[in-house]
C-alpha positions as CSV (number, residue, x, y, z in Angstrom):
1,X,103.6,148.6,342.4
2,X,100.4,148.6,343.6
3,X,99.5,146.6,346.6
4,X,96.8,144.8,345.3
5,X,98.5,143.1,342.8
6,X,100.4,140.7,345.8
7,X,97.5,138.4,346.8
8,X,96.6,138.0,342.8
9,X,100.3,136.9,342.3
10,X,100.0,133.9,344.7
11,X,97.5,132.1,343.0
12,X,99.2,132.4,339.5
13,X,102.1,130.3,338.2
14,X,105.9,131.2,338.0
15,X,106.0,132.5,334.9
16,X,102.1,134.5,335.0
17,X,103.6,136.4,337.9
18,X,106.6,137.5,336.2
19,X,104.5,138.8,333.3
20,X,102.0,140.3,335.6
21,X,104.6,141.9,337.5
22,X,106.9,142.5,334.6
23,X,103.6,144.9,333.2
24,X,102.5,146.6,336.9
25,X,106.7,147.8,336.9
26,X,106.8,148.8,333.5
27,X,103.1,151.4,333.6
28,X,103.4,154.1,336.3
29,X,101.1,157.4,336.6
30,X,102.5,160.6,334.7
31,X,101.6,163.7,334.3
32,X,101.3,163.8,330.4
33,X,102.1,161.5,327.4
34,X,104.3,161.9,323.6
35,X,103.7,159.8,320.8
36,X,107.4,159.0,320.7
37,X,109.9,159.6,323.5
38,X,109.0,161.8,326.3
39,X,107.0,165.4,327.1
40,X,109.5,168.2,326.7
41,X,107.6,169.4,329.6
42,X,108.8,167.9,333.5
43,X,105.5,167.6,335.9
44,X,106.4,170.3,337.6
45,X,105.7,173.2,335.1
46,X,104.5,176.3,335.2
47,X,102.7,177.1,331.7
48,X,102.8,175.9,328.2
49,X,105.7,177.5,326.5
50,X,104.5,179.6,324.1
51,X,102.1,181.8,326.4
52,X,101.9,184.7,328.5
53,X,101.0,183.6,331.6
54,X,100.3,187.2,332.8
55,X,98.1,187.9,330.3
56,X,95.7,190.5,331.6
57,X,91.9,189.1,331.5
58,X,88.7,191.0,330.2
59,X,87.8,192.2,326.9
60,X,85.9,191.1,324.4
61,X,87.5,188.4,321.0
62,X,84.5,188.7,317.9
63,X,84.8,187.0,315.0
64,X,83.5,186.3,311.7
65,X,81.3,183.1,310.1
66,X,79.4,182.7,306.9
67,X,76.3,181.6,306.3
68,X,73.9,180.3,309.4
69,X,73.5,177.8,312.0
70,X,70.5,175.6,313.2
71,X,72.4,173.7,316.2
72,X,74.4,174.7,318.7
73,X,76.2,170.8,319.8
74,X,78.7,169.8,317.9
75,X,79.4,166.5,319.0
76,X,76.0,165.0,317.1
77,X,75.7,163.8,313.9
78,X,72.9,166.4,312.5
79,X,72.6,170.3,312.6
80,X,74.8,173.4,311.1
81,X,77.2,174.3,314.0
82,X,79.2,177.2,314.0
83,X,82.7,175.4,313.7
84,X,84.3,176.8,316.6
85,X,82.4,175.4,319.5
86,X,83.7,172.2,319.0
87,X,86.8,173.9,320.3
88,X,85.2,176.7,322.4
89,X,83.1,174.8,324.9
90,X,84.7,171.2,324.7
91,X,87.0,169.7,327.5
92,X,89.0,166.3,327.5
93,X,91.1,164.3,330.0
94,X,94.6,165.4,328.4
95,X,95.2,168.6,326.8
96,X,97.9,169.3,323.9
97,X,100.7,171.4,323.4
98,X,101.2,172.7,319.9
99,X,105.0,173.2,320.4
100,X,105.7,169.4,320.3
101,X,104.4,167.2,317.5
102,X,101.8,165.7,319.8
103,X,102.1,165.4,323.5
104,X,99.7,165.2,325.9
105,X,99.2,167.1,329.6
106,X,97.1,166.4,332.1
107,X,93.4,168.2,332.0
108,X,90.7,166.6,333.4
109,X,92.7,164.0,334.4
110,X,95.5,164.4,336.9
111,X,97.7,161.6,335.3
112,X,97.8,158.6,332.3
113,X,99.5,155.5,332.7
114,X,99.8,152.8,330.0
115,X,102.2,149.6,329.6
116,X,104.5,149.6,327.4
117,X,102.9,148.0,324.8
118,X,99.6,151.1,325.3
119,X,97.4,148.0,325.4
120,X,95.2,149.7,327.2
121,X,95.2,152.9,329.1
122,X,94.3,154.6,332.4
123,X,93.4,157.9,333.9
124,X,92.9,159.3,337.4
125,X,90.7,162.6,337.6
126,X,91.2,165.1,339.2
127,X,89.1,165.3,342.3
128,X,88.1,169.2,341.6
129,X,87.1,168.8,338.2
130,X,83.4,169.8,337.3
131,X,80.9,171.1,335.1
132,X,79.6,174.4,334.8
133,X,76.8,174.1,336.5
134,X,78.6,172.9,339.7
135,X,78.3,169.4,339.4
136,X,81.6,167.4,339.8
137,X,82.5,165.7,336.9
138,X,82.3,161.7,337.5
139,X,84.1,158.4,336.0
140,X,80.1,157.6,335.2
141,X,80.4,160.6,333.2
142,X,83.2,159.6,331.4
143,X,82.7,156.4,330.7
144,X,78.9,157.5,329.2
145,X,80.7,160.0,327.2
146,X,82.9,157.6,325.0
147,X,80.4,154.9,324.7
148,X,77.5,157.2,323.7
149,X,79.2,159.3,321.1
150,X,81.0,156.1,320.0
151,X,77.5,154.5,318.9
152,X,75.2,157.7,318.6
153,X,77.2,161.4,318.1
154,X,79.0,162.5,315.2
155,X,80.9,159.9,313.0
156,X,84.2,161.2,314.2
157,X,84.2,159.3,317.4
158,X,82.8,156.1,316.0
159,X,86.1,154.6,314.5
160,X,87.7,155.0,318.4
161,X,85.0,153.2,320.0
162,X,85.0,150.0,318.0
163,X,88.7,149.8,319.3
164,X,87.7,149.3,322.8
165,X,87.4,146.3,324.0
166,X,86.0,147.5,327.6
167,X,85.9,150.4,329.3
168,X,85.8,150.1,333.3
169,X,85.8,151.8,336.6
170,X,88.8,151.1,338.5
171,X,88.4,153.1,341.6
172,X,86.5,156.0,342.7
173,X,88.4,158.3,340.4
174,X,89.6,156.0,338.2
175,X,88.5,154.9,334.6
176,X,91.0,151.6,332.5
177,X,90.1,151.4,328.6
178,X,91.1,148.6,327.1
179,X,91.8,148.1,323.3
180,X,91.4,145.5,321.1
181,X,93.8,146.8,318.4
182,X,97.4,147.4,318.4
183,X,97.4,150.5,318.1
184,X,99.9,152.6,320.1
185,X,98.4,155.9,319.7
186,X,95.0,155.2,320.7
187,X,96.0,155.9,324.7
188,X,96.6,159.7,323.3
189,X,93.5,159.9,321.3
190,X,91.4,158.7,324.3
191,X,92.6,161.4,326.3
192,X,91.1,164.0,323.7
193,X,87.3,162.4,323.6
194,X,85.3,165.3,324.5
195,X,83.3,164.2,328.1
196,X,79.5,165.6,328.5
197,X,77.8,165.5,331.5
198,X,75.8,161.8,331.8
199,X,72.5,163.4,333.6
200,X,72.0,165.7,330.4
201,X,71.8,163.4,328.0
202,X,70.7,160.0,329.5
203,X,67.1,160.3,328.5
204,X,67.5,162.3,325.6
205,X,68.8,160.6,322.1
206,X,72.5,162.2,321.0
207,X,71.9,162.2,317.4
208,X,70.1,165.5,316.0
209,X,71.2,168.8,317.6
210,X,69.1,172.1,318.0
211,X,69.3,175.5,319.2
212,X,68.1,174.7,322.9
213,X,70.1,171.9,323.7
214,X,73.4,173.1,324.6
215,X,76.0,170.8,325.9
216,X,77.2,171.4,329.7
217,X,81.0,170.8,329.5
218,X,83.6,171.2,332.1
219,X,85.0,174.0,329.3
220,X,86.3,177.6,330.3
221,X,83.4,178.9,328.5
222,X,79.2,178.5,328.3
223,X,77.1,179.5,325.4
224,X,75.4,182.2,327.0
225,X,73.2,184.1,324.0
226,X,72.0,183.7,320.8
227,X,70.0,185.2,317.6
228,X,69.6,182.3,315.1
229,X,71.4,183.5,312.2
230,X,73.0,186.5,313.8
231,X,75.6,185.7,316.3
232,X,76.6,183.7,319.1
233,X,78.3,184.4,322.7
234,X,80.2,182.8,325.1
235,X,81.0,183.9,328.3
236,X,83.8,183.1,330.4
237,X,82.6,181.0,333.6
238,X,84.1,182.8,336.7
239,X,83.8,179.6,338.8
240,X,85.6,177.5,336.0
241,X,87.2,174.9,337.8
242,X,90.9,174.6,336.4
243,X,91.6,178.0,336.4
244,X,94.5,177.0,338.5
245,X,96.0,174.3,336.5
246,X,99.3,174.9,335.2
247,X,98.4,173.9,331.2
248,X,95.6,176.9,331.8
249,X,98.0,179.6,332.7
250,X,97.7,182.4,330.1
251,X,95.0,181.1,327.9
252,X,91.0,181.7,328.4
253,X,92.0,185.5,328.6
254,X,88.7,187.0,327.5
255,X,85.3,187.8,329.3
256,X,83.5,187.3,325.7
257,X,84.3,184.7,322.8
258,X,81.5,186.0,319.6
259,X,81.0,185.0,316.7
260,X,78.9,186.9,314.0
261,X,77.5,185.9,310.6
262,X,76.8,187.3,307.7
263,X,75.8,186.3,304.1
264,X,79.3,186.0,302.8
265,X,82.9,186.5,302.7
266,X,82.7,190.0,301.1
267,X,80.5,191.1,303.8
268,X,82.0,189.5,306.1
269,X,85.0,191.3,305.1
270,X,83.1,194.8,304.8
271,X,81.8,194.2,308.4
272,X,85.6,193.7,310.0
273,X,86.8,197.1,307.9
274,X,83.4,198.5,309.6
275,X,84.9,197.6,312.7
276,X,82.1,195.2,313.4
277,X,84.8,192.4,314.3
278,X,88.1,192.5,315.7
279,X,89.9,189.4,314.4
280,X,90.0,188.5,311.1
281,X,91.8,185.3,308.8
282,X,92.9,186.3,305.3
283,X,93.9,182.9,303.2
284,X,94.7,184.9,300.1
285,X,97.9,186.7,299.7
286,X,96.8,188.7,296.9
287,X,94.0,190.2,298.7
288,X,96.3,190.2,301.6
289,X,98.6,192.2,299.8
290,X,96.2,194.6,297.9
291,X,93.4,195.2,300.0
292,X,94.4,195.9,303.3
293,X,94.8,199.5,302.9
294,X,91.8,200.6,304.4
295,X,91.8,203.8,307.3
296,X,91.7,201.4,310.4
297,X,94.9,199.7,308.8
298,X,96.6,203.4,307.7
299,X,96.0,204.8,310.9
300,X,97.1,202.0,312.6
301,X,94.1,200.5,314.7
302,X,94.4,197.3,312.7
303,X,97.4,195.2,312.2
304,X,98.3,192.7,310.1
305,X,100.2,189.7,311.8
306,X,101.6,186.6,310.2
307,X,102.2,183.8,312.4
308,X,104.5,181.1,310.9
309,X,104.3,177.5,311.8
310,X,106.1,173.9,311.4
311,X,102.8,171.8,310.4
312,X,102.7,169.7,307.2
313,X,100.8,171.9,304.0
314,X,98.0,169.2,304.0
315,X,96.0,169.6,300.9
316,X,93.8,172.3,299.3
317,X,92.1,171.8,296.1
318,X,89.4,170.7,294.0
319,X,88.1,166.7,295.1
320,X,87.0,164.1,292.5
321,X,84.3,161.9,293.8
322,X,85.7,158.5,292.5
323,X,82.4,157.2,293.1
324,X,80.7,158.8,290.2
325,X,81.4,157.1,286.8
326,X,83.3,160.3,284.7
327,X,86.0,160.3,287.8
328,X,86.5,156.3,288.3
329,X,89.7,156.3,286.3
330,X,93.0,157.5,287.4
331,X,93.8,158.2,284.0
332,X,90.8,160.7,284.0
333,X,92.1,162.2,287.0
334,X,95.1,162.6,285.5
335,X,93.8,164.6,283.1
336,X,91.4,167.1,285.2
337,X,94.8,167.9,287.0
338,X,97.2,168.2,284.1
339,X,94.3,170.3,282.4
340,X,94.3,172.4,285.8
341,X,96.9,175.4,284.2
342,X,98.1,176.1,287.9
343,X,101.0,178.9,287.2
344,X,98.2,180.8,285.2
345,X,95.0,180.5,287.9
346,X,98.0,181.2,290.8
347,X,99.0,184.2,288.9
348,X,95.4,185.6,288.2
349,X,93.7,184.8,291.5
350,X,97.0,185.2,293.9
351,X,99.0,187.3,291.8
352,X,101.8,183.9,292.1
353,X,102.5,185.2,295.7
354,X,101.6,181.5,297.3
355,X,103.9,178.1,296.3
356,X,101.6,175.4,295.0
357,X,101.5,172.0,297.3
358,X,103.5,169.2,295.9
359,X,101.8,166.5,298.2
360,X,99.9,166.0,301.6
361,X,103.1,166.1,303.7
362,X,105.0,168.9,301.7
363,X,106.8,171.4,304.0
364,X,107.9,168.7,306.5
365,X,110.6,165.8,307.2
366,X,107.4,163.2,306.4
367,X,106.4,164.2,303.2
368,X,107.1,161.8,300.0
369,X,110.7,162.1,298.9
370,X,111.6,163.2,294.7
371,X,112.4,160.1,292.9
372,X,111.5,156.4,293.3
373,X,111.1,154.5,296.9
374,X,114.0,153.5,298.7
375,X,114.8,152.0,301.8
376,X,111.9,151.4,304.2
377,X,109.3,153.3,302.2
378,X,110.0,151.0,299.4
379,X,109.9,148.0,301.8
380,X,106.1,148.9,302.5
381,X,104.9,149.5,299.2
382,X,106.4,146.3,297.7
383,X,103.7,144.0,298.8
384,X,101.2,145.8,296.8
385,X,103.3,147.1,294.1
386,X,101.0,145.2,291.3
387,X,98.1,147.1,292.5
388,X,99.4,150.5,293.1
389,X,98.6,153.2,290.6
390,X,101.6,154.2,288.2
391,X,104.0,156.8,289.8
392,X,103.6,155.5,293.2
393,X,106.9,153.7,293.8
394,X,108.4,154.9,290.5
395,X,107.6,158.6,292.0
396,X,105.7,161.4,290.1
397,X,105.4,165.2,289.7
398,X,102.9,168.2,289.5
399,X,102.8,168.9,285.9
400,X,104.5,172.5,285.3
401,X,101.7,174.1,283.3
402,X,102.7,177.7,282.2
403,X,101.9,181.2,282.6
404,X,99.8,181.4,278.7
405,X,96.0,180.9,279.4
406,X,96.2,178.1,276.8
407,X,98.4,176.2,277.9
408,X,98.8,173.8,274.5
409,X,101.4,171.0,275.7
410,X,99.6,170.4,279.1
411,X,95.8,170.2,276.9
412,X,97.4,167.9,274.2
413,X,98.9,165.6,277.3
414,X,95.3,165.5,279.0
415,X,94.0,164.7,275.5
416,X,95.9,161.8,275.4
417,X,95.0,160.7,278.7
418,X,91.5,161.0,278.2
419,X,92.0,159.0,274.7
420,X,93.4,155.9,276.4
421,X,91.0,156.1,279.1
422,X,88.6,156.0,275.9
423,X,87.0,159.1,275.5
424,X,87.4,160.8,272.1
425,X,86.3,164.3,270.2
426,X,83.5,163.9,268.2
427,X,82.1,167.6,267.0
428,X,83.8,168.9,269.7
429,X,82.5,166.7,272.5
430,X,84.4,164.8,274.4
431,X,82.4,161.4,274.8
432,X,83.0,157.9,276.3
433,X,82.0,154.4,273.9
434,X,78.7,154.3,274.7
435,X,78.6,158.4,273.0
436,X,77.8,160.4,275.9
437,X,79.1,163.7,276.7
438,X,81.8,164.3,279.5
439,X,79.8,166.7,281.8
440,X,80.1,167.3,285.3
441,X,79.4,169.5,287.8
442,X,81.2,171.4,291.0
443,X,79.5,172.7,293.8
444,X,81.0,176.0,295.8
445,X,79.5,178.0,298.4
446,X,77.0,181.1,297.6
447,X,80.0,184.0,297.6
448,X,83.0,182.1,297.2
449,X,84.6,184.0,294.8
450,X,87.7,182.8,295.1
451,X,86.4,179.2,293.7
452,X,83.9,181.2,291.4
453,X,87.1,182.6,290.1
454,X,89.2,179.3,289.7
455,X,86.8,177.2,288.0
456,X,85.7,179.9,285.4
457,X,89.4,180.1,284.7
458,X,89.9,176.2,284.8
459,X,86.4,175.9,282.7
460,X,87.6,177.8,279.8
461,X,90.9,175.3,279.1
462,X,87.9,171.8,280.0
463,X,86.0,173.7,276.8
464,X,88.7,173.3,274.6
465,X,88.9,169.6,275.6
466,X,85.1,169.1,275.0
467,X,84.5,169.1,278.3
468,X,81.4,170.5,280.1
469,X,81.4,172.0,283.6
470,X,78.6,173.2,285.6
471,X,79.0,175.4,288.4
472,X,76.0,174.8,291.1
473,X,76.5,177.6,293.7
474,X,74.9,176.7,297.0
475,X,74.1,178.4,300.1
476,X,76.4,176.8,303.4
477,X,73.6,174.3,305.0
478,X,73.1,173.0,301.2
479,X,76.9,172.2,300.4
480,X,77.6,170.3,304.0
481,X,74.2,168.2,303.1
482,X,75.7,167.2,300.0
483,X,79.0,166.9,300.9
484,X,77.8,164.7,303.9
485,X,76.1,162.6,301.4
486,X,78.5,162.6,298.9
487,X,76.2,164.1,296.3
488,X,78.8,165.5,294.1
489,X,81.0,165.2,291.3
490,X,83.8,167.3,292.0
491,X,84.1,170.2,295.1
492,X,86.5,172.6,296.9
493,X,88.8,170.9,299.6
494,X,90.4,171.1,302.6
495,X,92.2,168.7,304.5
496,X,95.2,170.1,307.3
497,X,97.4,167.6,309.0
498,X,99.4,167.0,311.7
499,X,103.1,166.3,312.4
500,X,101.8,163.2,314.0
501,X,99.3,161.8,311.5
502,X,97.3,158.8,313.3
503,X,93.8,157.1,313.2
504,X,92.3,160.2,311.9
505,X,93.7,158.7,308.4
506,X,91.8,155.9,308.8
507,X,88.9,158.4,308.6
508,X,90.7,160.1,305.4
509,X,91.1,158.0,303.5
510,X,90.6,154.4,304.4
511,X,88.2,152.1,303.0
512,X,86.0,151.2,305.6
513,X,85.2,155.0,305.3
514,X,84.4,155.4,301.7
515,X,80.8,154.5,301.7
516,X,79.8,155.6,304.9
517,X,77.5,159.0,304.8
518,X,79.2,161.8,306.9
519,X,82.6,160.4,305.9
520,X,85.8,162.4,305.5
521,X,87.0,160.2,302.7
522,X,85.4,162.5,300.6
523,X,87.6,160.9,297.5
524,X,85.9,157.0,298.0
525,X,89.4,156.1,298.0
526,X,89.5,152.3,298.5
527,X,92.7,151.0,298.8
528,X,93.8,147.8,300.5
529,X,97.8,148.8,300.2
530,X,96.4,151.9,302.0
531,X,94.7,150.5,304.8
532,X,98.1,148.3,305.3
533,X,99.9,151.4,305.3
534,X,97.9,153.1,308.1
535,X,98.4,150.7,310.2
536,X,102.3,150.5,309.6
537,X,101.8,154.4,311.2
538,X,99.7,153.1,313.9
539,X,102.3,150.3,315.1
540,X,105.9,151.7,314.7
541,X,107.7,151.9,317.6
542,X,110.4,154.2,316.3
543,X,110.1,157.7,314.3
544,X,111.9,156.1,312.1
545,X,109.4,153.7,310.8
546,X,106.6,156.5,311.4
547,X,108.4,158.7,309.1
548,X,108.8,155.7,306.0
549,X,105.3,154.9,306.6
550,X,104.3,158.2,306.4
551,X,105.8,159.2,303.6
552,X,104.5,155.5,301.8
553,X,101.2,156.3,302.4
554,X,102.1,160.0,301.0
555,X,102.8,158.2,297.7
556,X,99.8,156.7,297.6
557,X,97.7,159.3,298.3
558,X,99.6,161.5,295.4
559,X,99.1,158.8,293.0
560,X,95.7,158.4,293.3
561,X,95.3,161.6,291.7
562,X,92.1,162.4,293.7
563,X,92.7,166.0,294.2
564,X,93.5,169.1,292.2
565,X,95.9,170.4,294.5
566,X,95.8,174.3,294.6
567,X,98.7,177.0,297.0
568,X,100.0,176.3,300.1
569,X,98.7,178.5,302.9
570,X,102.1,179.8,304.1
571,X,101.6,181.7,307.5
572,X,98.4,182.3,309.6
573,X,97.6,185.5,308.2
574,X,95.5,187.9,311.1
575,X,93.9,191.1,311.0
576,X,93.2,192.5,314.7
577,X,92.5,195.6,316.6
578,X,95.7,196.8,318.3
579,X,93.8,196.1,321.3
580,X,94.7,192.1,320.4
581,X,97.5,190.5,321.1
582,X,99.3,187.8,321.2
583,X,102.3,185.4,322.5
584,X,105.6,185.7,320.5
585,X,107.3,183.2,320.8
586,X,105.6,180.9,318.5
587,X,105.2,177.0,318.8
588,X,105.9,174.4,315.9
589,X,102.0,174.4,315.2
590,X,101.8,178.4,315.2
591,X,99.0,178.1,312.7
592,X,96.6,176.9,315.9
593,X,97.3,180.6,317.2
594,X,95.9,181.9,314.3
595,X,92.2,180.0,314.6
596,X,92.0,179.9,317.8
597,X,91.9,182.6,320.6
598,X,93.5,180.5,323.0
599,X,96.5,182.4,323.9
600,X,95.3,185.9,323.0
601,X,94.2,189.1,325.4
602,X,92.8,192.5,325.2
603,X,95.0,195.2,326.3
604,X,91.9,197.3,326.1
């Protein structure tokens, strides 16, 4: 206990003192944090588990991008940033293993300590931590970093802040953030804010990006060159400052992290065969069974690894705006997905090597259970149970479709959906009461042709319901414009989760979200029963009530029938130069491996 609690206890009653003191015993410092139950790992450790904390440094790690970018800070609201320097040059408090389903290790911060009811949460930095430009890395600094991208960066970090109900200075390396929620995982999440340096920034608004204003992080690696449009590089800082730590043994193993772009995935593709690139992602197993028979493959100067992992499926697919009129009814939903001949697309566009999600959680203990709700799952849904869509507590099923590109039963069962959602044929147009036509359109990126190929194939059974579908193929800039302003009708989708969902589900799919430009709850799903179910997640105590909540709000999400759910990924699928390689012994979230270069070295 700490001493300055003793003077404070004498001036409070009998029973104040006992609570006081009863909180001071039961928060203590440690050296890392787990949702549930404590790190695998003991304060003492070496390394993370799953690297090779010998791995040789040097070399170069280039990858691949399409399209462009206009902004190089990913932590505002406005701008095209390549994707991976939100990971690349960001650093947080806490750090996380991917071998336990979300655990936290000291970073920044030399140690977390919380009470048992995570009311609130402190951390004590390290006293070496700084930026790369030398400056030491300040509580000032941190506290200015949650506030300001709480109020004026990216949506992502809004939802935190207004769960804070102060944030203070508690000593000279010291910072106490109290929340005004219960909300027991909110101690991890605020070990993960990203904190920028306060003399940056401080005169300068945080809400549109460019190409001069790159963040200085505390990060392993600086932006260090540039050609709009052509490529970026980072360089690994040799004075970065926790190249000592334990949690960074074995990872920040290259001199050069690059990314190039080009116009679009086939030349992309072209330019890693070309040997432009050494890393490469495939997501298709058709073209990763077919087309990787190239020289550099053949003669063995490119390998083909596949990296399993332990992580939910998530869900990829086609997302219905509920927001616009044709898709405000379930019903119609319904229909778009039972119309959506899955076992003919898989076998024409993945030659039916990849299994087809069954819900958000599929391929882990938290996904929805066949049949109707029992036990605790049911106990959570029957509050709401007379304003839950059919099939949520009653349970529900992909329908089968068939290999025939016709696919008669499944187009007479969408026909009937449509019917009692009151559209009906008239000349071979499908049209609502007030006569007009069902048309809609779906916007893909300039050289997807992957999508291209789906929704010509998935366009061709709409026609023979009457149904028109325009395809508006747009370049990369245009499609995260409108998808940030929800200017669409229906659109590809993407949406990976955890083994330890949390609040980032508020920012899926609650409703506070819907109507909110930038949103992730790309769907406009509004759902009160939702909402509730959340924050069951957000306040169990046991894995045992995570897991029923879990799996409750899985039903719900399934039965909203926003999504036209497509294959499930499978393993992290890489193309490298021999020169690449990587850890083998593979933690639970193996997929973060595969998109991140973390853990890999050059043997070159």
């Amino acid at each position: 206990m700490r001493p300055e609690i003793f003077p404070r206890l004498k001036t409070l009653t009998s029973a104040a003192a006992l609570v006081l003191l009863g909180s001071a015993l039961q928060a203590a410092p440690k050296h890392g944090i787990a949702m549930y139950g404590e790190p695998a790992l003991p304060a003492d450790y070496q390394s993370l588990p799953y690297v090779n904390a010998d791995a040789p440094k040097g070399g170069s790690f280039i990858e691949g991008n399409t399209g462009g970018f206009d902004s190089l800070n990913p932590f505002v609201r406005k701008g095209t940033v390549p994707w991976q320097l939100r990971f690349f040059i960001s650093e947080s408090l806490m750090g996380r293993s991917w071998d336990e389903p979300f655990t936290l290790y000291g970073l920044l911060a030399e140690s977390i300590e919380v009470p048992e009811d995570r009311s609130w949460v402190e951390f004590t930095l390290r006293p070496e931590a700084k930026f790369s430009d030398g400056s030491p890395l300040t509580v000032e600094d941190v506290i200015w970093s949650y506030e300001t991208l709480g109020t004026e960066g990216h949506p992502r970090y809004h939802g935190f802040w207004k769960k804070i109900d102060k944030i203070e200075k508690t000593g000279d390396r010291s910072v106490r953030i109290t929340f005004n929620v219960e909300d027991r995982e909110l101690a991890l999440i605020a070990g993960l804010r990203p904190i920028l340096k306060k003399a940056q920034w401080q005169d300068m608004a945080l809400t549109e990006g460019s190409l001069q204003d790159v963040p200085i992080t505390s990060a392993p690696y600086v932006v260090s060159d540039y050609e709009a449009g052509r490529y970026v590089s980072l360089k690994r800082n040799p004075d970065y400052w926790g190249k000592d730590l334990a949690f960074r043994q074995g990872t920040g193993n290259f001199d050069e992290l690059r990314i190039e772009f080009y116009g679009d995935q086939s030349v992309l593709f072209e330019a890693f065969k070309a040997g432009e690139m050494n890393f490469y992602r495939e997501g298709n197993a058709e073209k990763w069974a077919s087309q990787y028979d190239f020289p550099a493959v053949s003669d063995g100067d490119v390998l083909k690894s596949e990296i399993k992992h332990q992580r939910p499926t998530g869900m990829v697919g086609y997302v219905m705006n509920s927001r616009r009129p044709v898709f405000e009814d379930w019903r119609v939903r319904q229909a778009m997905i039972t119309a959506f001949n899955f076992p003919y697309v898989n076998g024409t566009v993945t030659g039916g090597r990849q299994n087809r999600i069954q819900s958000y959680f599929s391929n882990s203990h938290l996904g929805l259970q066949e049949g109707p709700a029992t036990g605790k799952v049911l106990e959570i849904l029957q509050p709401y149970a007379a304003d839950l869509l059919p099939g949520t507590i009653e349970g529900l099923t992909l329908p089968a479709g068939d290999d025939s590109p016709r696919n008669r039963a499944d187009t007479r069962a969408a026909l009937k959906l449509l019917e009692e959602a009151s559209w009906t044929v008239k000349d071979g147009t499908l049209v609502n009461a007030d006569g007009a036509p069902f048309t809609f359109e779906v916007v893909i990126r300039q050289g997807d042709k992957e999508a291209q190929s789906i929704m010509e194939i998935y366009r061709e059974g709409l026609t023979r319901l009457g149904i028109t579908m325009q395809i508006a193929q747009v370049d990369n800039a245009q499609f995260a414009e409108r998808r940030d302003k929800q200017d669409f009708d229906m659109m590809p989708y993407v949406r990976y989760l955890s083994l330890s969902p949390g609040n980032e589900q508020n920012l899926y799919w609650g409703s506070a979200q819907a109507d909110i430009e930038g949103s992730r709850n790309l769907m406009g799903m509004k759902s009160a029963a939702v909402d509730a179910t959340i924050q069951a997640m957000l306040t169990a105590t046991s894995s045992e009530d995570f897991t029923a909540a879990t799996r409750a709000l899985d039903r719900q999400l399934m039965a909203g029938r926003y999504v036209i759910p497509l294959w499930a990924g499978g393993p992290a699928r890489i193309a490298h130069r021999k020169t690449l390689q990587f850890p083998q012994n593979t933690p639970i979230y193996g997929d973060r491996i595969g998109y991140t270069p973390d853990v890999w070295w050059s043997e070159e």
